[in-house]
C-alpha positions as CSV (number, residue, x, y, z in Angstrom):
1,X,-39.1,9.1,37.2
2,X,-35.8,10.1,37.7
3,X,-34.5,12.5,40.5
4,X,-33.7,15.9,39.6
5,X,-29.9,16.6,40.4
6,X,-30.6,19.8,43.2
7,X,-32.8,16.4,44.8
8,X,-30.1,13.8,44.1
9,X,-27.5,16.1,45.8
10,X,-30.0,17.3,49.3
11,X,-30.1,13.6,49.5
12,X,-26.3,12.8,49.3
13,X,-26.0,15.6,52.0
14,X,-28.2,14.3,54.0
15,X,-26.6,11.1,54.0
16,X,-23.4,12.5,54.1
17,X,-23.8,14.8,57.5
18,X,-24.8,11.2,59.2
19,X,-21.1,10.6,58.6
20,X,-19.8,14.2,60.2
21,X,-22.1,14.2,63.6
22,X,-24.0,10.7,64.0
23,X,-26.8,12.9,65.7
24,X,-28.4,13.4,62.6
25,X,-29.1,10.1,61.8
26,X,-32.6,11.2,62.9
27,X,-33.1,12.3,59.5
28,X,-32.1,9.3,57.8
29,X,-34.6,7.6,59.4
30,X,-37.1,10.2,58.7
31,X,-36.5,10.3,55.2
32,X,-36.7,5.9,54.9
33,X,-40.0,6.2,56.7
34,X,-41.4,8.9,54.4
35,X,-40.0,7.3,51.5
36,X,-42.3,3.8,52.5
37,X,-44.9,6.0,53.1
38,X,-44.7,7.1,49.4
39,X,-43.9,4.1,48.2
40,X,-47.5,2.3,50.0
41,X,-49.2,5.5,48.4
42,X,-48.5,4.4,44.9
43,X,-49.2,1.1,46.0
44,X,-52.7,1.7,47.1
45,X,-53.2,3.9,44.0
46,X,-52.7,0.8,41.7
47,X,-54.7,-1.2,44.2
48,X,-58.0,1.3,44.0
49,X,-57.2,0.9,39.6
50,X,-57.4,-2.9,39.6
51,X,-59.8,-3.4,42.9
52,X,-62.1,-1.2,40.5
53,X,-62.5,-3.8,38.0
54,X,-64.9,-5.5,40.3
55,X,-68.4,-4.8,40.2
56,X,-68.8,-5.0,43.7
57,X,-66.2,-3.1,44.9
58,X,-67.9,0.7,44.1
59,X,-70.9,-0.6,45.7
60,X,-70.5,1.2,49.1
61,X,-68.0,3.2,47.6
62,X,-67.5,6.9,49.7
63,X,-67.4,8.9,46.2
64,X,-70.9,7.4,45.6
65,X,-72.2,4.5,43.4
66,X,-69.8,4.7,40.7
67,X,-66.7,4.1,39.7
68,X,-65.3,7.6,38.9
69,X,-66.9,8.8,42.1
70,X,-64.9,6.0,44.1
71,X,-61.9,7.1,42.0
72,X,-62.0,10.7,42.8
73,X,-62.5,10.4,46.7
74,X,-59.5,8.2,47.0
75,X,-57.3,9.9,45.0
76,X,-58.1,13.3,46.3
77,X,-57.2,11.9,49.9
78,X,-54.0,10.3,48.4
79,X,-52.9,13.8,46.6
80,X,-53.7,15.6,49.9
81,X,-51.0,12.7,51.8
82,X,-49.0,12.9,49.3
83,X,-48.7,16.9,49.6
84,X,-47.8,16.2,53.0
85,X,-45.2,13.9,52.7
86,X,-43.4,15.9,49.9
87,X,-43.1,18.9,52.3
88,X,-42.2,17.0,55.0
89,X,-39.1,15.6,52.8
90,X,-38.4,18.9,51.6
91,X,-37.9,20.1,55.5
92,X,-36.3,16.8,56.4
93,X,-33.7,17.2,53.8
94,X,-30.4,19.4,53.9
95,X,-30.7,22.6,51.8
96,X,-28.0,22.6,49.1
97,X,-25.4,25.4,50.1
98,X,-26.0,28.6,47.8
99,X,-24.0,28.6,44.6
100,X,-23.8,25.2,44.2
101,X,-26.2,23.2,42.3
């Protein structure tokens, strides 16, 4: 999915301010950690889709016996992270200056 361009350019600030005062290079590294952590989280998602083709794994599943159940437990707890991560990137970021888009 493509970013949307007020993204794309809070990121090239971001990126850009490393280069004005090298103290902010915090944020970089913020940003590349949260990015892996979204990056794992569509991992696992396509990792719960497949693993569900077993018959085995929904056994002791923690959304019950089945596979929906299974599905819907782990997914609600990736949304949830995922929530997290988005705001945490959204306060991470530098806010495009007003009247510029």
């Amino acid at each position: 999915m493509p970013l949307g361009r007020r993204a794309a350019r809070r990121i090239g600030l971001t990126a850009l301010a490393v280069r004005r005062h090298p103290t902010e290079l915090w944020r970089l590294a913020v940003l590349a950690a949260l990015a892996v952590v979204l990056l794992y989280l569509c991992w696992r998602a396509g990792i719960q889709v497949l693993a569900g083709l077993d018959p085995n794994f929904t056994v002791n599943a923690w959304g019950g016996p089945s596979y929906a159940g299974a599905m819907a437990c782990h997914y609600l707890d990736l949304a949830v992270i995922a929530a997290v991560v988005v705001g945490l990137l959204d306060r991470a970021l530098l806010p495009v200056p007003v009247g510029r888009a």
